[in-house]
C-alpha positions, 0 to 999 in steps of 0.5 A: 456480495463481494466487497466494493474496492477502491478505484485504483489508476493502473499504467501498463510500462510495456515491460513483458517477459516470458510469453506464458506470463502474459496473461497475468496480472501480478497483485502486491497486497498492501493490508491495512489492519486495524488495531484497537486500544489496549492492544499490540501487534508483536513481530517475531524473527522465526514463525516457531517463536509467535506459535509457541506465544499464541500457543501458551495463550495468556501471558503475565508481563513484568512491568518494573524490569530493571527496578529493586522493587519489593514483590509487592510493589512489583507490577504485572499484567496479564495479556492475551495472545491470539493469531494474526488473520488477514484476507489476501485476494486468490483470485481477480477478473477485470473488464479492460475500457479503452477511453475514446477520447483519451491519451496516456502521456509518457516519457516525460522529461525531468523539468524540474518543474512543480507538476501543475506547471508541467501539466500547463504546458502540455495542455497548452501544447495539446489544445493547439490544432496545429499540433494535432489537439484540441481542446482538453477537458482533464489532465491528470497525473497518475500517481507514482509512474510519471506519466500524465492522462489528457481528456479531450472535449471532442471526439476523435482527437485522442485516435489521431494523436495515439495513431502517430505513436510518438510527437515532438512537443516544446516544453522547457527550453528545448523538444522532447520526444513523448509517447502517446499510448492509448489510456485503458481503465479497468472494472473489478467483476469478481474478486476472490478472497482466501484467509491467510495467517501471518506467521510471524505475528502475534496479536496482544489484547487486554493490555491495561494503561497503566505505563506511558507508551513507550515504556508499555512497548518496551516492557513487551519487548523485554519480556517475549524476548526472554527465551525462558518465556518461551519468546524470542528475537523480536522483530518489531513491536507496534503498541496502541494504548487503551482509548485509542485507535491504530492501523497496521499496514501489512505487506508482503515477507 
C-alpha cells in the first residue's frame, strides 16, 4: 500500500515551454528527516571526503581542542558514521478534477492590504448578481502564488464567470483587470518511491552530552575537518543533543 500525502494546493501559472515537456510535471522534493538525540547530520564540500568518513566507520573525537590538558584529563568519544539514505518519488500519476462551482482568481493587484481584507472585498464583488456572481460559500488564499479560489453556493455561477476570461472588478480606489480561470484539484493514484543516498552527508550517532550544544558542534567541525582524519572542508554541521529530537529538511543540490 502506498504511503498516504499530504494535501497539497497546486496553481498552474500558464507558463509552457517546449511541446514535448507538456505532459510533465516537474517535483522539487522537499525531505524532512528526523534526527534523534545524541546524533549529527554532518555536510561535507566533496561526496569523496563523506565516503571516506562512512568508510572508516567509527571515529574518536577530541573534545578539549585548544586546551593544555594532561592526557588524562583529555575528553574523547567515540561516534559512529553511517550513510545518509532518504526516499525520493521516481514516479506520480494524479486524476485532475475540475470543480463545478469554483473559480480560480489571478492577477491580483498589490493593495497593500492585510489578505482578509482583500478576500472582503472580492467576495463583496462576486456575491453581486449584477456583477455575474452569487452567493460565495468559501474563499481561499492559495498559498505562495497570490492568487485566491472562490466556492459558489449554487451551481452554474462559476461557468459563466470562467466562460468571459477576464472581468473588471473595483477593489481599492481604482479597477483592476482579473483573470478568471477554472480551479482543477488533483488525486495522487500511484506514487513510486526509489532509495536515493546523499552523497555529501554522513550521519553521527552515539554522541553522549557531556558538552553544551554548541561546543559539541564545534568540536565536530574541528575534528572531520582535519585532513589527517581523513575529513575535509565542512559544509554545515546540524547537532541534536541526547534527549532531544530534531528534523532535518533536505532539498535538492
Amino acid at each position: 500500500m502506498l504511503p498516504a500525502l499530504p494535501e497539497k494546493k497546486m496553481v498552474f501559472k500558464g507558463l509552457v515551454t517546449n511541446k514535448e515537456d507538456t505532459n510533465k510535471l516537474m517535483l522539487t522534493p522537499l525531505i524532512r528527516y528526523p534526527l534523534l538525540g545524541g546524533s549529527a547530520l554532518i555536510t561535507f564540500e566533496k561526496a569523496e571526503v563523506a565516503q571516506r568518513i562512512i568508510e572508516v566507520k567509527e571515529h574518536v573525537v577530541e573534545l578539549s581542542y585548544g586546551e593544555e590538558l594532561e592526557e588524562l584529563d583529555r575528553c574523547r568519544v567515540r561516534v559512529q558514521a553511517a550513510p545518509v539514505d532518504i526516499l525520493l518519488p521516481s514516479a506520480l500519476e494524479m486524476r485532475l478534477t475540475r470543480n463545478s462551482r469554483s473559480i480560480l482568481v489571478s492577477d491580483l493587484p498589490s493593495l497593500g492590504i492585510p489578505e482578509e481584507a482583500l478576500l472582503d472585498k472580492l467576495e463583496l464583488f462576486f456575491s453581486k448578481t449584477k456583477n455575474g456572481g452569487g452567493e460565495v460559500e468559501s474563499r481561499e488564499f492559495l498559498d505562495n502564488s497570490g492568487q485566491v479560489v472562490l466556492t459558489f453556493a449554487q451551481d452554474g455561477v462559476a461557468e459563466l464567470l470562467i466562460a468571459r476570461g477576464h472581468i473588471q472588478v473595483s477593489v481599492g480606489k481604482g479597477k483592476h483587470k482579473l483573470k478568471i480561470s477554472p480551479c482543477m484539484s488533483g488525486d495522487i493514484t500511484n506514487l513510486q518511491l526509489q532509495p536515493s543516498r546523499c552523497p555529501r552527508t554522513v550521519l553521527l550517532s552515539g554522541i553522549p552530552d557531556v558538552l553544551g550544544e554548541e561546543p559539541m558542534r564545534d568540536a565536530l567541525e574541528i575534528h572531520f575537518q582535519k585532513a589527517s582524519r581523513g575529513g575535509g572542508e565542512v559544509d554545515t554541521v546540524a547537532y541534536v543533543p541526547a534527549g532531544q529530537q530534531g528534523v532535518a529538511v533536505f532539498m535538492e543540490d
